[in-house]
Kinemage of the C-alpha trace (Angstrom):
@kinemage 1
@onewidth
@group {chain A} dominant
@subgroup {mainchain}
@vectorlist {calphas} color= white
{ca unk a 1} P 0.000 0.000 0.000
{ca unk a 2} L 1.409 3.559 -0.747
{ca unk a 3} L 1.785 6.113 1.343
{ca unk a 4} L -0.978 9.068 1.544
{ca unk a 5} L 0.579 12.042 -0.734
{ca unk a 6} L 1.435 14.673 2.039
{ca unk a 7} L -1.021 17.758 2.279
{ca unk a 8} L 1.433 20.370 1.871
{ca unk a 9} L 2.657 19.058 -1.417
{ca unk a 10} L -0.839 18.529 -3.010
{ca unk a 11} L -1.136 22.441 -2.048
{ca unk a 12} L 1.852 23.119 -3.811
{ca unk a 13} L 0.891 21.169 -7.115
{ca unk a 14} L -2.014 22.886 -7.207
{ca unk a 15} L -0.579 26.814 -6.552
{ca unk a 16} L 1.710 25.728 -9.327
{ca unk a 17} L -1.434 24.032 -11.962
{ca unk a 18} L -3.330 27.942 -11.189
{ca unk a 19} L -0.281 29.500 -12.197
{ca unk a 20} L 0.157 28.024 -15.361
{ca unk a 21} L -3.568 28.685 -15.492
{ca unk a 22} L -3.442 32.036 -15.034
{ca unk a 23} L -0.278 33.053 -16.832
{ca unk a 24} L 1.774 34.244 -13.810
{ca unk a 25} L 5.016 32.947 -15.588
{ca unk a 26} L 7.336 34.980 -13.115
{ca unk a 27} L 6.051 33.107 -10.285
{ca unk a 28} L 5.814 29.999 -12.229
{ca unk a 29} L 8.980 29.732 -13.819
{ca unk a 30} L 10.567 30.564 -10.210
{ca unk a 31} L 9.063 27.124 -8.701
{ca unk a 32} L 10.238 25.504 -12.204
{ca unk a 33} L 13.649 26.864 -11.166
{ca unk a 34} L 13.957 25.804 -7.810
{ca unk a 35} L 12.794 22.094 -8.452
{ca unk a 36} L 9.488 21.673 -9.519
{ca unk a 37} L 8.907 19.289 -12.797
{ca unk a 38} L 8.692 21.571 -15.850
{ca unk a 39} L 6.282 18.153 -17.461
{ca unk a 40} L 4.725 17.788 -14.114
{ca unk a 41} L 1.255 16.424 -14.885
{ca unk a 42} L -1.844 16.569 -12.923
{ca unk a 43} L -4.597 13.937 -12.558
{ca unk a 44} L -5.907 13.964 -16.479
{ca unk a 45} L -2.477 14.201 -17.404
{ca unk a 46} L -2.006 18.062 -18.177
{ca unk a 47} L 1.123 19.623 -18.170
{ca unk a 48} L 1.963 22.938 -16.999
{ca unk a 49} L 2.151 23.639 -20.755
{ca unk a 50} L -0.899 22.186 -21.783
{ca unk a 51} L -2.620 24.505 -19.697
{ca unk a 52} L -0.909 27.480 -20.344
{ca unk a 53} L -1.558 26.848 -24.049
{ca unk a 54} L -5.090 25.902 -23.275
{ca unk a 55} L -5.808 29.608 -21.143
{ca unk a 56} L -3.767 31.602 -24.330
{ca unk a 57} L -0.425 32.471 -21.942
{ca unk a 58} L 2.104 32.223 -24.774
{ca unk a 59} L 4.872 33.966 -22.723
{ca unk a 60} L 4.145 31.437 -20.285
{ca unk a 61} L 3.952 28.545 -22.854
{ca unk a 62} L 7.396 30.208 -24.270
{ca unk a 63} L 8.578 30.862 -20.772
{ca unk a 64} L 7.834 26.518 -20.133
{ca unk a 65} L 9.609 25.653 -23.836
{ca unk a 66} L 12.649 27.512 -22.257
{ca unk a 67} L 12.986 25.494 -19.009
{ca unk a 68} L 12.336 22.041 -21.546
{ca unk a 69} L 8.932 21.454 -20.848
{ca unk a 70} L 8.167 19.134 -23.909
{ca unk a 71} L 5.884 20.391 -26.459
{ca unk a 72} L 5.140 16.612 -27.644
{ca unk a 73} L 2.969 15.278 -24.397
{ca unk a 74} L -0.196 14.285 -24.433
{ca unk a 75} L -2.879 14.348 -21.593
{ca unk a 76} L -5.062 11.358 -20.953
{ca unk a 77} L -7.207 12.236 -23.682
{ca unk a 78} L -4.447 12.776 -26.203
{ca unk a 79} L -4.190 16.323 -26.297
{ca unk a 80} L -1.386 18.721 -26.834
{ca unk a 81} L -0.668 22.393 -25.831
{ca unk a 82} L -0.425 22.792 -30.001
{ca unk a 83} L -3.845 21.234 -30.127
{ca unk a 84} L -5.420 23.448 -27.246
{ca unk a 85} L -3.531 26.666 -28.525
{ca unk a 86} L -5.360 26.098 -31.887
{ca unk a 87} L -8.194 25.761 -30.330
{ca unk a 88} L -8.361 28.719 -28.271
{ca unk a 89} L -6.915 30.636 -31.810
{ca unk a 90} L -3.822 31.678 -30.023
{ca unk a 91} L -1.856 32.595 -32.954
{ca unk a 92} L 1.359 33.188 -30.624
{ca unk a 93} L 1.090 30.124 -28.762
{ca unk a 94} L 0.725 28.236 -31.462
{ca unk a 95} L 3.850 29.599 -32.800
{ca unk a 96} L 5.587 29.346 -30.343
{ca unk a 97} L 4.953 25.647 -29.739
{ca unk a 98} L 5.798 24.819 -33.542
{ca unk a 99} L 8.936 27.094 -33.056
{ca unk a 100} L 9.663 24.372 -30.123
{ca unk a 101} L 9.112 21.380 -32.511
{ca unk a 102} L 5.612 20.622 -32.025
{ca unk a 103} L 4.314 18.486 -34.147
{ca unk a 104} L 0.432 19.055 -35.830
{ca unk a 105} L -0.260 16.005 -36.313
{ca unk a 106} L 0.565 14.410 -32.844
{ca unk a 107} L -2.376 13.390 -30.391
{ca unk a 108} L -5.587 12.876 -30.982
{ca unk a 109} L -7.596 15.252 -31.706
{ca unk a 110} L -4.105 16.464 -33.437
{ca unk a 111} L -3.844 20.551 -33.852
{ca unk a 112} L -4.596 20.089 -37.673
{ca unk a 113} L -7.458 17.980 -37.049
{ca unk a 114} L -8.617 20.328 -33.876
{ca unk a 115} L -8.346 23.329 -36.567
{ca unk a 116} L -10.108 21.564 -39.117
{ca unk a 117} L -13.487 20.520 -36.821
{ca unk a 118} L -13.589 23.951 -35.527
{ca unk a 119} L -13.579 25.500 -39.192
{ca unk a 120} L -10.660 27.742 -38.252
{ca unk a 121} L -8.986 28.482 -41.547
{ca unk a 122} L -6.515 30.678 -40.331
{ca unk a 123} L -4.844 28.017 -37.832
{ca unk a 124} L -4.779 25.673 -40.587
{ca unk a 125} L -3.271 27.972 -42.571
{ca unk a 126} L -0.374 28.938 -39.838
{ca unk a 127} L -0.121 25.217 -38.589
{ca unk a 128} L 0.606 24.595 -42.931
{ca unk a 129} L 2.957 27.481 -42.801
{ca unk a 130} L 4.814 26.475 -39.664
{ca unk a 131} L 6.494 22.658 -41.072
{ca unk a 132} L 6.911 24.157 -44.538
């Protein structure tokens, strides 16, 4: 049987999911830097990323990219930040994340597919522009 995750640290994880949330990348990136997992995931498998691409923080998404927080991962759904920056029509995040490598085509619903359900011509136009 596994130990009971201590209170204090479930706090913390969660102070640190809000501030990706709510784009507070200084006070973010300071946590990053003093230990906490730049891919830390939370229980459906978010990453700080994900949700700063999924709220439309690209200087926290960039901010993320910069401490190696991998643009690739997929929550429990399949997912990506690149898929949720397209579909909140974040035109920085989005290139941001393909500056990182970020592939359109990865997860499911993939950014190109995510852009083509929600009829958004212009991200399929940038995701086609970003891996010419």
């Amino acid at each position: 049987m596994s130990e009971p995750i201590d209170p204090g640290v479930l706090e913390l994880a969660h102070r640190v999911f809000d501030l990706a949330r709510f784009g507070h990348t200084e006070e973010l990136t300071a946590y990053v830097d003093a230990g906490v997992p730049v891919d830390l995931t939370n229980d459906k498998g978010d990453t700080l990323l994900i949700l700063a691409a999924y709220h439309d923080h690209p200087e926290t998404v960039a901010a993320l990219l910069a401490r190696g927080a991998d643009p690739g991962r997929a929550n429990d759904r399949g997912q990506t930040a690149l898929a949720a920056a397209v579909f909140r029509r974040s035109e920085a995040g989005v290139r941001t994340l393909l500056e990182a490598g970020a592939d359109p085509d990865a997860g499911g619903p993939s950014a190109r597919e995510t852009a083509a359900f929600f009829d958004l011509p212009e991200m399929t136009a940038l995701l086609q522009r970003g891996v010419d």
